[in-house]
Steps between C-alpha positions, in 0.01 A plus 500: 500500500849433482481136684203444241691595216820260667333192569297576124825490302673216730227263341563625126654213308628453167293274317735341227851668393427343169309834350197538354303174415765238630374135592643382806571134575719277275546691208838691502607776301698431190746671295511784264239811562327598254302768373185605326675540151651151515393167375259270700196319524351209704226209368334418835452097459216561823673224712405629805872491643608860533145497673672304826746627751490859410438781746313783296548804570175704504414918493179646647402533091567145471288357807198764351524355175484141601226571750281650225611205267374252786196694593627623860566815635898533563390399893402208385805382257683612812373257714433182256832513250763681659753433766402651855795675523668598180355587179553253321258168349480215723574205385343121597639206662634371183691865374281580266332895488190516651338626197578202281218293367483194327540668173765740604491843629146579613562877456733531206362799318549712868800286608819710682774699325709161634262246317554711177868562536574131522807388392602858585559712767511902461692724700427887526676788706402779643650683181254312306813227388347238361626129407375151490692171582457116362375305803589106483193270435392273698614167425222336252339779429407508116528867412730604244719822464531626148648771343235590211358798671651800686480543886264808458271321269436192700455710833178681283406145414505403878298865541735608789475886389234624811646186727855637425386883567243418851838266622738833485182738620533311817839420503548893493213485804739270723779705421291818589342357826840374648669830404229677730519247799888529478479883544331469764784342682730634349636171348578446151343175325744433201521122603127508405541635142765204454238334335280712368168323648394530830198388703367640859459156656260459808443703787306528803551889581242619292190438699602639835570854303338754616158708282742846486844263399536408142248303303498144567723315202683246617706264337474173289224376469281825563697717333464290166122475553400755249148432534492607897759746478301685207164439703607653808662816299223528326241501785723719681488788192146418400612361195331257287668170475623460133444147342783483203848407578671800419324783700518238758864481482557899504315525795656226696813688417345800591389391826893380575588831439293672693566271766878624466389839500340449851809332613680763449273738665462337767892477561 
């Protein structure tokens, strides 16, 4: 269990140092944090820019809601709109998001915490810190920073409040799962908490476990799948597969857990 628990954390990755809803790609981080209390707003002028050349970042909350928002199970999105090997959107030929139609964002009412962030990025800490940063525009873009509203009142009008609160639930979930593997070794895991969003990318360990080890959750992209994961646990309880997004989220959290538990029983 120990070699299964080393080779498990050797393929845990950070996924962007940025925090919390970052974009990746050409938009840097500006100066002057801010918080909730202080003064800013943005008028998206729906160029399409900021929607080219980004990586975004996605959580297993964020992949469910876009799969329901599409019509797919999470397997599905999975397969069709995100990178193979890291959660985040693909992007086409030309840079722009997979999701982007001809009239802009093709899921904008269930878009990620990243999409709704934008010009911002948030950072949060394990103590529950929280600030946000000015990220530079991309060059032509036609959206326009003001002042006439405070931070806290334009994040409600971007309705980030249950995107904000699934992004730490799971970012408290990494945390959790590499603290367990770690033990197991032995090995502390601070250089993962650096940025306080991690991923378990790929791996290929999972299906030659054996029926008394652990159950089978791999990494990115199965791990992520809530749809499966949730399936499986429930079939495995005799549970009844829930179809709203929030019982479906506690148990795919549940089902981690547990997981852990076994772990560490197995050990």
């Amino acid at each position: 269990m120990r070699e299964f628990a080393r080779h498990w954390l050797a393929r845990a990755r950070e996924v962007s140092s940025g925090g919390s809803g970052s974009l990746g790609g050409s938009a840097d981080v500006a100066v002057s944090p801010l918080d909730r209390a202080d003064a800013f707003g943005y008028d998206c002028g729906r160029c399409g820019r900021c929607c080219r050349d980004k990586d975004v970042p996605l959580n297993p909350y964020e992949i469910l809601l876009l799969a329901r928002a599409r019509g797919q199970s999470t397997t599905e999105l999975l397969d069709e709109v995100v990178e193979p090997n890291w959660p985040v959107l693909r992007r086409r030929s030309d840079g722009s998001c997979a999701l982007l139609g001809s009239e802009g964002c093709s899921v904008h009412a269930a878009r990620p915490l990243a999409c709704r962030l934008y010009p911002l990025a948030r950072l949060h800490t394990q103590d529950g810190e929280e600030r946000f940063e000015r990220l530079v525009p991309r060059i032509g873009a036609t959206g326009v920073m003001h002042d006439r509203t405070s931070l806290g009142a334009w994040l409600t009008e971007q309705d980030c409040a249950v995107a904000i609160e699934m992004s730490d639930r799971y970012q408290r979930l990494y945390v959790r799962v590499l603290d367990s593997v770690a033990a197991l070794l032995g090995q502390p895991f601070e250089d993962a908490h650096a940025g306080h969003r991690v991923a378990l990318t790929e791996a290929s360990y999972g299906a030659a476990q054996a029926p008394g080890q652990a159950p089978h959750l791999p990494g990115f992209p199965a791990w992520f799948d809530i749809d499966a994961v949730v399936a499986g646990y429930c079939a495995r309880l005799g549970l009844a597969v829930p179809e709203e997004i929030e019982p479906l989220v506690d148990l795919h959290v549940r089902a981690v857990i547990d997981w852990l538990e076994a772990v560490r029983q197995d050990d």
